[in-house]
C-alpha positions as CSV (number, residue, x, y, z in Angstrom):
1,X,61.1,167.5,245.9
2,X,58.4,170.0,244.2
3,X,58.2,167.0,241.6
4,X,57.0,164.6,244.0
5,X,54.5,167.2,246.5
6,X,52.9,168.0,243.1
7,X,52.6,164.3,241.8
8,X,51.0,163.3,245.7
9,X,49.0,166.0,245.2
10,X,47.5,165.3,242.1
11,X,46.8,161.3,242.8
12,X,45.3,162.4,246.3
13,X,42.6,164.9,244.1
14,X,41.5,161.5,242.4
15,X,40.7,159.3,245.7
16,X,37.0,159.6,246.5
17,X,36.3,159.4,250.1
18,X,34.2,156.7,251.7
19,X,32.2,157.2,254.8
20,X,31.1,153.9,256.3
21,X,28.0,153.4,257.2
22,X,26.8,151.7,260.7
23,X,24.4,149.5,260.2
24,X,22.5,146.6,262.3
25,X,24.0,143.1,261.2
26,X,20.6,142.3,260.3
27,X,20.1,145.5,258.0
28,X,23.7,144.8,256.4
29,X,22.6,141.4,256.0
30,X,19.3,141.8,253.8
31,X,21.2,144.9,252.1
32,X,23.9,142.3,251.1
33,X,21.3,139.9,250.0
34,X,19.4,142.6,247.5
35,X,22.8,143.1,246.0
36,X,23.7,139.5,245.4
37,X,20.7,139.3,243.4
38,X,21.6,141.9,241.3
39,X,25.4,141.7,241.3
40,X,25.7,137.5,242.1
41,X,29.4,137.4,240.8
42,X,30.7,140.3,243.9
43,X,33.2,140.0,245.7
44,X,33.0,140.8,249.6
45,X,35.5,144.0,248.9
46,X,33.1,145.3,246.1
47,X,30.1,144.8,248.1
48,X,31.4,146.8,251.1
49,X,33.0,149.5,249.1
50,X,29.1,149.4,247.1
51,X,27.3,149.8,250.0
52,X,30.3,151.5,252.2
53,X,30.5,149.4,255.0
54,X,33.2,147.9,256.7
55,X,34.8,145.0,255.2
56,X,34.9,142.6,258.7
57,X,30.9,143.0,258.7
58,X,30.3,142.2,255.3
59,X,32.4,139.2,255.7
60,X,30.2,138.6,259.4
61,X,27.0,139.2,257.1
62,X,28.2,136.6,254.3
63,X,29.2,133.7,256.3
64,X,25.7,133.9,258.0
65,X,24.0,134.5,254.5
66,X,26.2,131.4,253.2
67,X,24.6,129.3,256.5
68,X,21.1,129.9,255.8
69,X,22.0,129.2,251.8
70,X,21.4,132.7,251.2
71,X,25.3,133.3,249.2
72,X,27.6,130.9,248.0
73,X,31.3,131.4,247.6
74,X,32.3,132.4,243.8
75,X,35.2,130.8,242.3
């Protein structure tokens, strides 16, 4: 059992913690839209980690972005 505790142990050491930020939609929004155009291939788990803010609002923020043809899916 000592095994294990010291094997959690050492993988929980690794693992930075995020604190989210919260953030108008509109602020998330043009934050996401700086970022594309610097990191166009991101994913909406990379961009919310990036930026720490919670995945359901970057995904809010990106379907709006996508509707005014601010973001386009990537494949």
């Amino acid at each position: 059992m000592g095994l294990l505790r010291e094997a959690v142990r050492e993988k929980l050491e690794g693992v930075k913690e995020i604190r989210l930020r919260e953030v108008p939609l509109k602020e998330i929004k043009e934050e996401i839209y700086r970022y594309l155009e610097q990191n166009p291939d991101s994913y909406p788990y990379d961009i919310a980690n990036e930026l720490r803010l919670e995945l359901s609002l970057v995904h809010e923020a990106l379907v709006e972005l996508k509707k005014e043809g601010k973001a386009e899916e990537v494949e």
